[in-house]
N, C-alpha and C positions, 0 to 999 in steps of 0.2 A: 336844644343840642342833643339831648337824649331821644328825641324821638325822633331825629334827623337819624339818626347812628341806629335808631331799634329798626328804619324803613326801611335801609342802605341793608341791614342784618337780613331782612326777609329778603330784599330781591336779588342776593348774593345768594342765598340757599335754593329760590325757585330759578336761578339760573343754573345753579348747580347738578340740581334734581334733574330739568329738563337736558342739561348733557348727559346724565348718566340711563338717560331712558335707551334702552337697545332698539337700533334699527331690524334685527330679525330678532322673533321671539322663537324660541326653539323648544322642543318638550322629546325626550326619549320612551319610550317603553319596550319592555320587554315581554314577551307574551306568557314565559314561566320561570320560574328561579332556578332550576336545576335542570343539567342538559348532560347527555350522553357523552363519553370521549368521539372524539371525531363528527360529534352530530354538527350541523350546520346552526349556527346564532344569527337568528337575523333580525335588527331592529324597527319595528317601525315609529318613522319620525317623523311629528309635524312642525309646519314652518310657519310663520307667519311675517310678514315683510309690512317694518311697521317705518320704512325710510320716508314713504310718500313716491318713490318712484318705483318703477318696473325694474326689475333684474334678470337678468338675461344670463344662463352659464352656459356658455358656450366655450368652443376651440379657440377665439380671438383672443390673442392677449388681453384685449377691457373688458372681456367678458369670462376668463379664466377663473371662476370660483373654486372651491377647495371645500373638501372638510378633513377634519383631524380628529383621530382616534387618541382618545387619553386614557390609558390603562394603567392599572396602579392596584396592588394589593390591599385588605382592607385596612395598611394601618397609611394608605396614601404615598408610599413609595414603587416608584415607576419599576413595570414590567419589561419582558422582554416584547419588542412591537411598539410600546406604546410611544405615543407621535408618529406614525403612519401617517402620508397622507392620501387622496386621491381625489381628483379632479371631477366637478358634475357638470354634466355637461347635458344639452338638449332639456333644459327646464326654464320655464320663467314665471318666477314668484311674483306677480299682480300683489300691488300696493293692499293692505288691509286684507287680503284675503287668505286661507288658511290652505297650505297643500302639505299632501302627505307620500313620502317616501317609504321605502322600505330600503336599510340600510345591511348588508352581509357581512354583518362583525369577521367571522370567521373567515372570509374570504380574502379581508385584508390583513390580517394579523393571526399569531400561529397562538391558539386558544387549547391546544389540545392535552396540554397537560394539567391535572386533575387540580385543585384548587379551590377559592375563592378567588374571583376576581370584582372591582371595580370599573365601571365605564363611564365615559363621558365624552360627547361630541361637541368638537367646536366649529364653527363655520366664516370663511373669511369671500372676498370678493374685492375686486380693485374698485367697486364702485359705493364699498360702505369706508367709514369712517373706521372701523377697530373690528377685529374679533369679536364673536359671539360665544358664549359657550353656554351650553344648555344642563337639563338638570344628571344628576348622577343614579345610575342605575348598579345595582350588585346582583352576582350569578353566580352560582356554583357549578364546576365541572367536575362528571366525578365518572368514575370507571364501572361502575353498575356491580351486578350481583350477578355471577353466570350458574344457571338452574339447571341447562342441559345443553350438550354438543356430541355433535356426529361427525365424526370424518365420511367422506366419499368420494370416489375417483370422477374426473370432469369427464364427462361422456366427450368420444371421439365424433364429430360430425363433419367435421372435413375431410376430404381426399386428400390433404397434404402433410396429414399426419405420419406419421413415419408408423409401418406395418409391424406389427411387436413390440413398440417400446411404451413400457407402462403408462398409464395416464396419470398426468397429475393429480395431486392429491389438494382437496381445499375442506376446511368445515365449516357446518354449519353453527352458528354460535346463538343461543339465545339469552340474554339479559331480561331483569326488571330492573328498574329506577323509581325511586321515590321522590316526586316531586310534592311538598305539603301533602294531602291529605291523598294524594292519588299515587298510583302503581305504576305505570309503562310498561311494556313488552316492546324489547329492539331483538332485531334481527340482523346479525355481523357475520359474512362471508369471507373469509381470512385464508391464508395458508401462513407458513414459516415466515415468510417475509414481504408481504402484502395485506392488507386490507382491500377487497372488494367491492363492500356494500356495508351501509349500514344502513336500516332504517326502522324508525318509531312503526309498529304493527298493528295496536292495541292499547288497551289500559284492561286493569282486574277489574272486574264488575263479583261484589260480593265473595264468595267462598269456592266458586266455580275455578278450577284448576285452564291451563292451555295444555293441548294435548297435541300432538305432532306425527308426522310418519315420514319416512320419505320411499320414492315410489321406486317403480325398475329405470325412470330416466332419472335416476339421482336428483328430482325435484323434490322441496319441502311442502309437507301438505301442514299447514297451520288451521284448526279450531280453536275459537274463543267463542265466550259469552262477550256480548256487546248492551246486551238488557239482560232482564231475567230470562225471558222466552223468547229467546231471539241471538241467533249465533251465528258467526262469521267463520265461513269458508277460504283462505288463502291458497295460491300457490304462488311458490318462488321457482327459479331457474337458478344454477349455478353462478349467474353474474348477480345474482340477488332483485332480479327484474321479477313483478309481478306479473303473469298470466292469469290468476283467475282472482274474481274476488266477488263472493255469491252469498246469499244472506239465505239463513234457515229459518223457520218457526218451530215451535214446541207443540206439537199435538196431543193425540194420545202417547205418542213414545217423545224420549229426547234426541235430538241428532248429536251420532257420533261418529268419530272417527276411524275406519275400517279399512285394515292392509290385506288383500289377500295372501298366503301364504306362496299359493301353486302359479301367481302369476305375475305379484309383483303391485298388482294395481292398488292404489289408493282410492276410496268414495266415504260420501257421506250417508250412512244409513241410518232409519228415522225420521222423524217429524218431516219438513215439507219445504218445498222453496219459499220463500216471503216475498209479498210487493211492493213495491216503493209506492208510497201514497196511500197503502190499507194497513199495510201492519209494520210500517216503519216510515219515517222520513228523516232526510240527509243532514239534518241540525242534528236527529240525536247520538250520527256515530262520529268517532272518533275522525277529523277533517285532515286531507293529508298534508304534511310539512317538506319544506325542503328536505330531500334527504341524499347520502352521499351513496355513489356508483350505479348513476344513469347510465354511464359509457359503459357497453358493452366488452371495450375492446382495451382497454388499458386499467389498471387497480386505482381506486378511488382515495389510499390513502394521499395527505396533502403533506405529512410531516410523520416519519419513524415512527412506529408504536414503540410499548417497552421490547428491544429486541429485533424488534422489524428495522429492513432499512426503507429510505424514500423511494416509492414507488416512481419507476419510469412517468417522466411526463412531469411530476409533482415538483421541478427547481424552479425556484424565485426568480421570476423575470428584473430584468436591471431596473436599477433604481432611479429615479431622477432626481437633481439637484431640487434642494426645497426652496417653495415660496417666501418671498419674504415677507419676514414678520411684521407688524405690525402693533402699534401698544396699546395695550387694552384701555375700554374702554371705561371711564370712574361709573362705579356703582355699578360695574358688569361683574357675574363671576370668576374670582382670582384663579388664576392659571398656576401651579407649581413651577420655583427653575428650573430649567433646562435646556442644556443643549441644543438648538437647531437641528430638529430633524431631518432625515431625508424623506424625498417625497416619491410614493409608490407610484406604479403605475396604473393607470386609469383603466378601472374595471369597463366591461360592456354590462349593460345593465338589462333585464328583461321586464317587460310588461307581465303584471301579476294582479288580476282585479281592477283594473286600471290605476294601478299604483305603483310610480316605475319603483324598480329597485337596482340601488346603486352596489 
């Protein structure tokens, strides 16, 4: 009788176990801990589809997948955002095999004020049995250190400018950020009530200082050391678009950064231009990131600064009724109460490395 009852004991636990196995296995990462205000988050995530069938997320109702953003401060209670959802669409996850996304935290949720925060992604489909929820990641947002700024008036280059009325006014802003053992250099294009641009430009490389000028077209000329002997030429435009971006060598002299006086112009005098493949290659410099105000023609910010209001273009598209839920799954990660979210709406994603991002 007892070993009737101890058999019955094991294959209630190995049926047990085998319901609590997840049909997708999910993993987050984040690429640094600490991020700029307004800088773009973007996660990448692998999937693994461990149902035994194919998954297909598509626009069809049986094919309508989801995932859910879960944000929560670090003592676990819900932020503002968090249960977002938004719909993936154009993927399909192959039984046992591993695919990876890239996920725009920031794009779905308003991440922009200064903090710790908590993440975690959940993922749902009418063709799994329960929610999935993957592991938990934590990030710091935080507003940098500003070292120098220049006001300047935006150069007139249209004809439809109206003839004697001042030009507006925008500055140039530079920050560093401390991410663990490294420095940043961000570059923010701002007036009174706009953000621009912001973008990651550099990192400090030892004791070498960033040095700056801006020229007679009110463009920023940025040097950095990127190695010991080896320095980086920037230029921006007033929308915070790159134009140049040109690598020095150290010779006999070091390359510096040079304004004329009588004309305005900006160069680099010294050492020597470098070549890709003899005295540099593209792993060792700083690789570029999503960054915010590509568009030339509208401000980049997504959400007020302190003082700023939302930039044209920047309101919340409607919301859609949310998916329904579904009960988790045993032996899967616990989900907090809550509310029934609403569900956002579905991002267009771009190919990046061949890794779409949603």
């Amino acid at each position: 009788m007892m070993r009737t009852a101890k058999c019955l004991g094991v294959l209630l636990a190995v049926l047990l176990a085998a319901e609590g196995v997840a049909d997708v296995v999910m993993h987050m990462k984040l690429p640094r801990r600490t991020y700029m205000c307004y800088e773009p988050v973007v996660a990448e995530v692998s999937l693994r589809n461990t149902s035994g069938q194919v998954l297909i997320f598509g626009a069809e109702p049986e094919f309508r997948g989801y995932m859910e953003i879960e944000l929560t401060d670090p003592a676990g209670r819900p932020m503002p955002g968090s249960g977002k959802r938004f719909e993936l669409k154009s993927m399909m996850l192959r039984s046992g095999v591993d695919h990876r996304i890239r996920v725009g935290l920031s794009d779905k949720v308003n991440i922009t004020k200064c903090g710790t925060y908590r993440v975690r992604l959940i993922i749902g489909h009418p063709m799994l049995r329960h929610e999935y929820a993957g592991n938990i990641c934590q990030f710091e947002v935080s507003s940098g250190r500003t070292f120098w700024q220049r006001r300047f008036g935006v150069p007139k280059i249209s004809g439809n400018d109206e003839i004697g009325a001042p030009p507006p006014l925008r500055d140039y802003t530079l920050k560093t950020l401390r991410d663990g053992a490294e420095v940043y250099y961000y570059l923010l294009v701002e007036d009174e009530e706009n953000i621009y641009a912001m973008k990651r430009i550099g990192m400090a490389v030892g004791r070498r200082q960033l040095t700056c000028e801006i020229d007679m077209l009110n463009r920023l000329h940025v040097l950095l050391a990127v190695q010991p002997k080896l320095f980086q030429h920037q230029i921006f435009d007033w929308q915070g678009r790159r134009e140049l971006n040109k690598l020095y060598k150290t010779t006999n002299s070091v390359p510096l950064l040079y304004r004329d006086g009588a004309t305005g112009d900006v160069k680099v005098l010294g050492g020597e231009a470098a070549t890709l493949g003899v005295d540099y290659t593209e792993d060792r410099l700083l690789p570029d990131e999503p960054s915010m105000g590509d568009s030339p023609d509208r401000p980049a910010a997504a959400a007020p600064a302190p003082g700023k209001s939302v930039a044209p273009g920047g309101a919340a598209k409607p919301e859609k009724p949310a998916a329904p839920d579904k009960p988790a799954a045993p032996g899967a990660a616990a989900r907090p109460e809550k509310p029934v979210p609403p569900t956002a709406a579905p991002a267009a994603g771009a190919a990046r490395e061949q890794t779409p991002r949603f």
